[in-house]
C-alpha positions in Angstrom: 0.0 0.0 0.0 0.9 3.1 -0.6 0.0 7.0 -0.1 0.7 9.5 -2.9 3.8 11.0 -1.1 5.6 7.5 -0.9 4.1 7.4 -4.3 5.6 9.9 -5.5 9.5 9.0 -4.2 9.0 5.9 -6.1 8.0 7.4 -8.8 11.0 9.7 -9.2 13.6 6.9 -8.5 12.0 4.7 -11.4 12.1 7.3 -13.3 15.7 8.2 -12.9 16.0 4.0 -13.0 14.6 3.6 -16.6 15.7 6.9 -18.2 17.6 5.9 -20.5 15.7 2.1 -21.5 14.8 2.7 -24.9 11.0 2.0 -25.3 9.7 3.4 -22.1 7.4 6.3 -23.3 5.8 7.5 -19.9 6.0 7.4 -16.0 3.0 8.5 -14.1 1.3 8.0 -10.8 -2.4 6.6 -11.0 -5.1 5.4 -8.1 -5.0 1.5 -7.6 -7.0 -0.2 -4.6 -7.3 2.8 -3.0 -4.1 3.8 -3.1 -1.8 4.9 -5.5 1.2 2.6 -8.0 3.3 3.9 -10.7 2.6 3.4 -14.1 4.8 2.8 -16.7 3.7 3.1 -20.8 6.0 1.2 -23.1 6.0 0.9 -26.6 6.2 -3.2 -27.2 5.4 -6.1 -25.5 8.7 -7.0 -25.1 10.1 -3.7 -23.2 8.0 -5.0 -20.1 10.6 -7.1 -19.4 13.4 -4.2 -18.4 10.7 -2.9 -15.8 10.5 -3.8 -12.2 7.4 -4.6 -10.5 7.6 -2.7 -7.3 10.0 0.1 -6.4 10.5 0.8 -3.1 7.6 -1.2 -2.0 4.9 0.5 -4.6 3.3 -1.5 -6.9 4.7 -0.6 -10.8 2.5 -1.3 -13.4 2.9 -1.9 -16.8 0.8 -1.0 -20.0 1.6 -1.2 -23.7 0.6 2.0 -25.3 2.8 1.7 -29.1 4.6 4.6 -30.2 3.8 8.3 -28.7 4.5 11.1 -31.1 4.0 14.6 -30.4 1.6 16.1 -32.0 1.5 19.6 -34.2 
């Protein structure tokens, strides 16, 4: 379990973890049994595998989103 301020520290030390994995296109906090996880977006399938489940004892979740491009 986790509140958004231990949320939050997790979130900043997986981000800083994966910052330079290629196919990770977002970190973000989001509600989850009534408290908060990270989420990570990735681009494949495949580039689950280079992202850890929990950080810090918060739960990390995973979804595959394809490619983000900005857009004009």
């Amino acid at each position: 379990m986790a509140d958004l301020q231990r949320a939050r520290r997790a979130k900043s030390r997986l981000r800083a973890h994966l910052q330079d994995q290629a196919g990770v296109c977002g970190v973000g906090l989001v509600p989850h049994d009534g408290d908060w996880c990270v989420r990570v977006n990735v681009v494949r399938e495949a580039d689950r595998e280079a992202v850890p489940r929990e950080i810090a004892g918060v739960t990390v979740e995973v979804r595959v989103v394809g490619a983000v491009n900005p857009q004009h």
